[in-house]
C-alpha positions as CSV (number, residue, x, y, z in Angstrom):
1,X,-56.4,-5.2,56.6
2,X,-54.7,-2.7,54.7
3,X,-51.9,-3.5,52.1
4,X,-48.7,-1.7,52.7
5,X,-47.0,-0.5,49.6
6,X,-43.7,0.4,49.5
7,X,-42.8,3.6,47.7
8,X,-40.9,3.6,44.7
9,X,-37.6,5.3,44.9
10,X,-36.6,6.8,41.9
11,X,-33.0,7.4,41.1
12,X,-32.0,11.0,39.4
13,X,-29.8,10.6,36.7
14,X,-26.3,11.4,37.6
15,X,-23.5,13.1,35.7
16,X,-20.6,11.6,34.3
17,X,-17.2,11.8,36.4
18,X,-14.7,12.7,34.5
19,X,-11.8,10.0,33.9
20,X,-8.9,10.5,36.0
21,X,-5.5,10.1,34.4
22,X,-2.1,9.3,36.0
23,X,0.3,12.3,36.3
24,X,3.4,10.0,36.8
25,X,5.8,8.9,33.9
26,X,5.7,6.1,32.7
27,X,8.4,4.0,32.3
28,X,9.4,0.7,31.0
29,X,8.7,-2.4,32.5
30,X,11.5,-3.6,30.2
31,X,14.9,-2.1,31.4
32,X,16.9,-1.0,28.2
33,X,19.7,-3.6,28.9
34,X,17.4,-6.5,29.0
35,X,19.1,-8.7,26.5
36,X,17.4,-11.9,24.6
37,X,19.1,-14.7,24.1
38,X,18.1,-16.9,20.8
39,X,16.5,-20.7,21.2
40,X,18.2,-23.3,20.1
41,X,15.3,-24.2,17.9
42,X,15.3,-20.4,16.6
43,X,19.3,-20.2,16.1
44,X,18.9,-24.1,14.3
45,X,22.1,-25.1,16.1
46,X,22.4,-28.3,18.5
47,X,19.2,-29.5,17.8
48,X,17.9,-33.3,16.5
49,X,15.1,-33.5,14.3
50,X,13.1,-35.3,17.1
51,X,13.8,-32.8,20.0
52,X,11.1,-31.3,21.6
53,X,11.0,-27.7,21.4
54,X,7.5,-26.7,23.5
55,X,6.3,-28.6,27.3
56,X,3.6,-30.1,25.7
57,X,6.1,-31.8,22.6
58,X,8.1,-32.9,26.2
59,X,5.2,-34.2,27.9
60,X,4.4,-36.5,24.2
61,X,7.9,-37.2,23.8
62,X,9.1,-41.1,24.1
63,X,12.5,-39.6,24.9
């Protein structure tokens, strides 16, 4: 019985495609009259010392 090997296919190199960039503009995905708002913890003003400031302070919290 013969033994059937299977040929070896060999795979040329191939060149490099070239990167493709966008051609639209880019905008913002911030719109320029987005307006921040301090936290109370940042601003220092109607917090206790024991307030939590984060979820997982919250989640510890007794209060």
């Amino acid at each position: 019985m013969q033994e059937v090997v299977p040929e070896e296919q060999t795979l040329s190199p191939q060149e490099p495609m070239p990167l493709r960039k966008s051609t639209r503009e880019r905008r913002s995905a911030i719109p320029d009259d987005y307006i921040v708002f301090l936290q109370e913890h940042e601003a220092g003003i109607g917090l206790m010392e024991d307030d939590p400031i984060n979820f997982h302070q919250a989640m510890e919290s007794s209060n």
